[in-house]
C-alpha positions, 0 to 999 in steps of 0.5 A, a space after each residue: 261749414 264750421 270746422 271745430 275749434 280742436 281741428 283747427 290747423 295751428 301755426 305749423 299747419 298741423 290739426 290740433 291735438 295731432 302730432 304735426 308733420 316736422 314732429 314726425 319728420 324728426 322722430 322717424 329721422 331719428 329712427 332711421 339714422 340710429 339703425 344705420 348709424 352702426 353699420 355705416 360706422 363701422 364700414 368706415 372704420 374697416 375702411 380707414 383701417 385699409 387705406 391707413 393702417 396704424 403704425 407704432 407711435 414713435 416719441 421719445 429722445 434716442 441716443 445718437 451721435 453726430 461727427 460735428 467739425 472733426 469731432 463726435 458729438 453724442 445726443 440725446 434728440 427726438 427722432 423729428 429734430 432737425 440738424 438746424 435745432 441739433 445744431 443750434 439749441 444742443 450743441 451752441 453752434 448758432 452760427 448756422 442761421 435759422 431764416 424760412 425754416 422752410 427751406 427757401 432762404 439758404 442761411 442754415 446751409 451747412 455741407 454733409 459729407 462735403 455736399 451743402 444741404 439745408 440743415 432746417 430740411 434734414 434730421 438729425 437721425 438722418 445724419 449719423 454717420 456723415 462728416 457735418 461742417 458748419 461754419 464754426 469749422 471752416 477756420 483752422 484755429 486763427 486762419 480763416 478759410 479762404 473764402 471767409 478772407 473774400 467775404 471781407 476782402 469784397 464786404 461781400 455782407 451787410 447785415 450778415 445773418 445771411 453770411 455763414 450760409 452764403 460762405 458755406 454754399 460758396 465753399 460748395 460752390 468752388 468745390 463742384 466746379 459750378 463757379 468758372 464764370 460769373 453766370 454760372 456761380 449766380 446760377 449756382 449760389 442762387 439758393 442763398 437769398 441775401 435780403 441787403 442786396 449784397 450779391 455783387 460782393 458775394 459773387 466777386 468773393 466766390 469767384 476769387 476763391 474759384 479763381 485761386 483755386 484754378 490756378 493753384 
């Protein structure tokens, strides 16, 4: 039996003339998608609105002041700036180095109220208040510090982008009494990478200082 030419079936599989059935497919998808499309949206508003609500947006420089080597320093940074770039880019105090910035390397190290931190893991804000030295103040005008004087007794750098750092956690280091044999300082410098390999040096000039100490 012939089938008439306007009932023939096109390509989609579809009779002629009809509305073929990815047509309305799409069009009753459409349909049902527009009617759910606003509750849905705003139940997950509502949700995310719970799981998160909103906080005041805070931007903008604040005044503060920083006791930097002896001195009060007043600045004006935005709340997210780090000591290391209040350090470096406000106040010229570059010779505390900026490595990883992830904290992993130690050359930003710098002592807060007598404890050594990594200035690129701390804010500013956060250091109001405390005693901050850096290596620009470890020297009493041409008299360098004493473990400064090591460092270049035993060549204890190469390169030296890493030394500030290195001096100032070994500073630290003799301080906390974390210096009295030679594994225990390595154990306790450990968070100080030097990447010329300069660690034998480092360590005969920390534990010279330690040793100095001891008997003094």
């Amino acid at each position: 039996m012939s089938t008439p030419d306007d009932q023939l079936p096109d390509a989609a599989g579809t009779p002629a003339g009809g509305p073929s059935r990815r047509s309305f497919l799409k069009q009753s998808g459409g349909i049902l998608g527009f009617a759910l499309a606003p509750p849905i949206a705003s139940q997950a508003e509502a949700l995310a609105d719970k799981l998160a609500p909103a906080s005041p947006i805070v931007s903008g420089a604040s005044p503060m002041t920083l006791n930097i080597n002896g001195q009060a320093k007043s600045l004006r940074l935005e709340p997210r700036t780090t000591l290391l770039d209040a350090l470096r880019e406000y106040m010229d105090l570059t010779g505390t180095k900026k490595g990883c910035d992830h904290g992993q390397c130690g050359a930003c190290t710098v002592l807060v109220d007598g404890r050594r931190v990594n200035a690129c893991l701390t804010l500013a804000v956060m250091s109001q208040g405390k005693q901050i030295t850096t290596i620009e103040g470890l020297a009493k005008g041409d008299a360098l510090h004493p473990m400064q004087e090591a460092f270049l007794k035993h060549d204890g750098f190469q390169c030296g982008y890493c030394t500030p750092g290195q001096i100032m956690s070994g500073v630290a280091c003799v301080k906390e009494g974390h210096a009295t044999t030679d594994d225990q300082a390595r154990e306790w410098m450990s968070g100080n990478l030097c990447r010329c390999g300069a660690y034998p040096n480092i360590l005969a000039a920390v534990r010279e200082v330690a040793g100095q100490q001891a008997k003094g």
